[in-house]
C-alpha positions in Angstrom: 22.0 -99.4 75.2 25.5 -98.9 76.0 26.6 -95.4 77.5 29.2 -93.8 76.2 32.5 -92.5 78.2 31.0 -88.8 77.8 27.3 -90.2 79.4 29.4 -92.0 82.3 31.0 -88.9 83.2 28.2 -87.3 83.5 26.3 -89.5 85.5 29.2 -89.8 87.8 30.1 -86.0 88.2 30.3 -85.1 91.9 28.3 -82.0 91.2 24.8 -81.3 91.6 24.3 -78.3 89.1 25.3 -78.8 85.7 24.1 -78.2 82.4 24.7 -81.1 79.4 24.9 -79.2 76.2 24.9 -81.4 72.9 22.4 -82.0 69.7 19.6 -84.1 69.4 19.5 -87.6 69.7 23.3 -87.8 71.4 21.1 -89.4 74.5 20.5 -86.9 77.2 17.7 -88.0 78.4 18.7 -91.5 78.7 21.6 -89.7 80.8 19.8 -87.7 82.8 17.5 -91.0 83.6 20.3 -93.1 84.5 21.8 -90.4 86.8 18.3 -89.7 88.7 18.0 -93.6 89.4 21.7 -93.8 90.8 20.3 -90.6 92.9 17.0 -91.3 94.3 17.0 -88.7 96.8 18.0 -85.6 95.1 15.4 -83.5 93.6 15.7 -82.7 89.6 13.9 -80.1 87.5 13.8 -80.7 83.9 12.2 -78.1 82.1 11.6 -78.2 78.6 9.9 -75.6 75.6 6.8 -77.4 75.4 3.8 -79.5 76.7 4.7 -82.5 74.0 7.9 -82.3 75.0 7.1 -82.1 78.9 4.4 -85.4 78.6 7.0 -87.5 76.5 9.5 -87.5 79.8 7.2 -87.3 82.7 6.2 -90.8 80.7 10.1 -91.7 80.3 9.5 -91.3 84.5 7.1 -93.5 85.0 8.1 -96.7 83.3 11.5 -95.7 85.0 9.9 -95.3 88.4 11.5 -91.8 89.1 9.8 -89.6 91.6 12.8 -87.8 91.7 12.4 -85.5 88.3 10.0 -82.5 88.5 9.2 -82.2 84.5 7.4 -78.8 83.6 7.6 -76.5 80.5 9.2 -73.5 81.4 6.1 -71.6 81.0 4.1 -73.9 83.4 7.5 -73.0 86.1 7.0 -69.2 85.7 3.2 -69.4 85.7 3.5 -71.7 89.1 6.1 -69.5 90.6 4.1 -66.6 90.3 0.8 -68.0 91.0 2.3 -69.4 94.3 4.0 -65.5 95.5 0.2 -64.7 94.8 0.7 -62.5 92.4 -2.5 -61.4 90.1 -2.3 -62.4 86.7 -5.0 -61.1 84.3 -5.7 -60.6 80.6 -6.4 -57.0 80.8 -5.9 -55.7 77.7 -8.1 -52.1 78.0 -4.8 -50.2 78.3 -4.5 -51.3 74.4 -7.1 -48.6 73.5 -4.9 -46.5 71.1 -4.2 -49.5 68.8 -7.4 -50.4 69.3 -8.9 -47.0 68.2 -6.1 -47.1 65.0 -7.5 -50.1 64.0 -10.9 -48.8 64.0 -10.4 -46.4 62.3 -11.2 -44.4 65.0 -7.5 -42.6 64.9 -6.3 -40.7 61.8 -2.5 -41.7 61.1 -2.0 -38.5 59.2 -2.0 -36.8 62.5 
């Protein structure tokens, strides 16, 4: 595939935080692949919505050979980061008792 000016540019910017804004399918990843492999010792994150998303490039990696690109979901990023500050994460939910208690009934919305 030939890259357009617009991809050369950005694979040949001098800086090192940048963000490539443009629609599907214009070829960003095949961008940011091509500038990871001219860059084999900087560290990229790439962080996308979701996990389908997230497997598709850390595949895209490997048949590149880039060890360079840290792929995560942003989700999986914030849940890491907090995790690692040892922070306690729970599903405590028995705060909820006044919905709870509408819900059964148990609460008369008249009141």
């Amino acid at each position: 595939m030939e890259l357009t000016d617009e991809q050369w540019a950005i694979i040949n910017a001098p800086e090192h935080i940048f963000k490539v804004n443009a629609v599907a399918g214009s070829g960003k990843t095949t961008t940011l692949l091509e500038y990871a492999k001219r860059r084999p010792k900087q560290r990229i994150l790439y962080l996308t919505f979701n996990r389908s998303s997230s497997d598709e490039m850390k595949k895209k990696c490997t048949v590149a050979n880039l060890e360079n690109i840290t792929v995560q979901t942003f989700h999986a990023l914030a849940y890491h980061h907090a995790n690692g500050r040892h922070y306690e994460l729970i599903n405590d939910f028995s705060e909820w008792t006044i919905f709870d208690s509408y819900v059964n009934g148990e609460i008369d919305e008249r009141k």
